[in-house]
N, C-alpha and C positions, 0 to 999 in steps of 0.2 A: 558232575560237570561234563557237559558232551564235547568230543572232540571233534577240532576243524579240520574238515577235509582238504589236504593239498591239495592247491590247484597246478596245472601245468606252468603258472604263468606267475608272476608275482604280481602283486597290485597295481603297481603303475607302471610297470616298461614292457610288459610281452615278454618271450621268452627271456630265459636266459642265457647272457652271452659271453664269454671268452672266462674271466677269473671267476663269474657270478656261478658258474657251472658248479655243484659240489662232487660231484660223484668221483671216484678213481679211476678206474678204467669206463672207457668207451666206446663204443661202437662209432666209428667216423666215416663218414661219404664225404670225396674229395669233392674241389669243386667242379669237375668236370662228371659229377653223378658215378664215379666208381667207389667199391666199397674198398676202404685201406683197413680193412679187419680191425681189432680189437686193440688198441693205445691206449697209454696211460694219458693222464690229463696232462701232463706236462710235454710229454708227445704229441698226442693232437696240436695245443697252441703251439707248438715249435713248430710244425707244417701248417699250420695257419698265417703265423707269423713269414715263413719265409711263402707264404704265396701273398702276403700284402692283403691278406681278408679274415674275416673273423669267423671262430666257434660258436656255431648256433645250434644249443638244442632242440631235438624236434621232435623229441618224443621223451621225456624224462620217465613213464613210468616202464620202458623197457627193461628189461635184463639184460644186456647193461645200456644203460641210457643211451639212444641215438644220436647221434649230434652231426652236424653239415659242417662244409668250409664253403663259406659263402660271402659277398659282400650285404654285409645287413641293414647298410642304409638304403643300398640300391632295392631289398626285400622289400621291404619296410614301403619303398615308395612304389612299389610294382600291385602290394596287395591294398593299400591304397585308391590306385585307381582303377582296379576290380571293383572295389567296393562302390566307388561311385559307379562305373557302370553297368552295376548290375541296379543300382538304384534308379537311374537314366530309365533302364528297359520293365520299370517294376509300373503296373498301371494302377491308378485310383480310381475307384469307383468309389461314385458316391450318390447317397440314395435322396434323390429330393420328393416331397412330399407334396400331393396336391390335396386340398380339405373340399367335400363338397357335403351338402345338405341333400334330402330328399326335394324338397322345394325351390332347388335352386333354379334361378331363372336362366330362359334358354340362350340371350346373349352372354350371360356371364360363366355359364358350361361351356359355351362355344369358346370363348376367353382361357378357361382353363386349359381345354383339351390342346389348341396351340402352343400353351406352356410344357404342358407333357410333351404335344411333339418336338419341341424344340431340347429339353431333357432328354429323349430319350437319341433326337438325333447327336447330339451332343459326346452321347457318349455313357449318361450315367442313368442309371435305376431310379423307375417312379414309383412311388407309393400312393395310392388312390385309398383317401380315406372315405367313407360317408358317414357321418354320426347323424342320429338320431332323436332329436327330443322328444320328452314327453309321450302322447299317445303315437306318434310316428314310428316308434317298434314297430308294430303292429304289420306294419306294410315294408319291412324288411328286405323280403321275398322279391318285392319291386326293385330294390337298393340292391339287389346282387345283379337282378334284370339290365340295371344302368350300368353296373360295371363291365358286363359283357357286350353291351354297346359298346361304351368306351374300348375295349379291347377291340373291339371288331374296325371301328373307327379306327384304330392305330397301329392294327395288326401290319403294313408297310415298315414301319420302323422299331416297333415295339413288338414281344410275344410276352404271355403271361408268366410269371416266374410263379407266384403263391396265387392259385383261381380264389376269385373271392368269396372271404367266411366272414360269418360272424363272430366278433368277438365283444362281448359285451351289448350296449349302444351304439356298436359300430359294425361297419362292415368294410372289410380292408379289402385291398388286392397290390399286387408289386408285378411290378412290368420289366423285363429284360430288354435294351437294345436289344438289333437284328443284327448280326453280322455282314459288314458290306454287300458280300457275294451271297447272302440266301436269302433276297427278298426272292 
């Protein structure tokens, strides 16, 4: 039977705080960030206690466990709204896909490529597929030919990210936006 590795944290509440602590002695930072050396556990929350804040461990697998005096709801709600805003400044790209045939007709390539522009001014990555049926492999060679039109067509807002290959019955290529300032 393999054994579970302790985590720093217990399953449902985050560290642990104030009686939850097991250890004996510990290493304690006041709340104003100075180190108060090395206390017993009944020491620490007695200066916890008369500062009106709790014992929070911050490092359990120290020698001897870490711990803060800090207030831990106010933590608790500060790391919180990190959290969202680092999620705020986090960007999504997302890759949309345009399908074209070798035959496609010239109104309806003209149609697509507006779509790409509008994708890529947008913000996210295009995927330019061409598939090929039947004896139309053959002329491949022309299907890479169109996708470097296409790039050349939308090289203002788009630059190539994968130049186009064949893979299989198809021939792919993926377009990056352009950066505001380096058209």
């Amino acid at each position: 039977m393999a054994l579970k590795k302790k985590s720093n944290y217990s399953a449902n509440s985050g560290p642990r705080i104030n009686r939850r602590i097991r250890a004996r002695e510990l290493r304690v930072i006041g709340p104003g960030g100075d180190q108060l050396g090395v206390l017993s556990l009944d020491d620490a929350l007695q200066v916890a206690q008369d500062a009106g804040l709790d014992l929070v461990e911050v490092s359990p697998t120290a020698k001897p466990p870490v711990c803060k005096i800090i207030d831990y709801g106010k933590h608790k709600y500060l790391e919180k709204k990190k959290q969202q805003e680092a999620r705020k400044k986090q960007t999504v790209t997302t890759i949309k896909e345009i399908k074209l045939r070798p035959r496609t007709d010239q109104h309806d390539r003209e149609f697509k490529m507006r779509n790409l522009r509008r994708f890529l001014e947008e913000g996210n990555k295009a995927k330019v597929t061409m598939n090929f049926r039947g004896r139309e492999v053959v002329y491949a060679n022309r299907g890479t030919e169109m996708m470097k039109e296409i790039a050349d067509q939308l090289e203002d807002v788009g630059k190539i990210d994968k130049e186009p290959s064949r893979q299989g019955r198809s021939v792919i290529m993926v377009l990056s936006p352009v950066a505001k300032g380096q058209k």
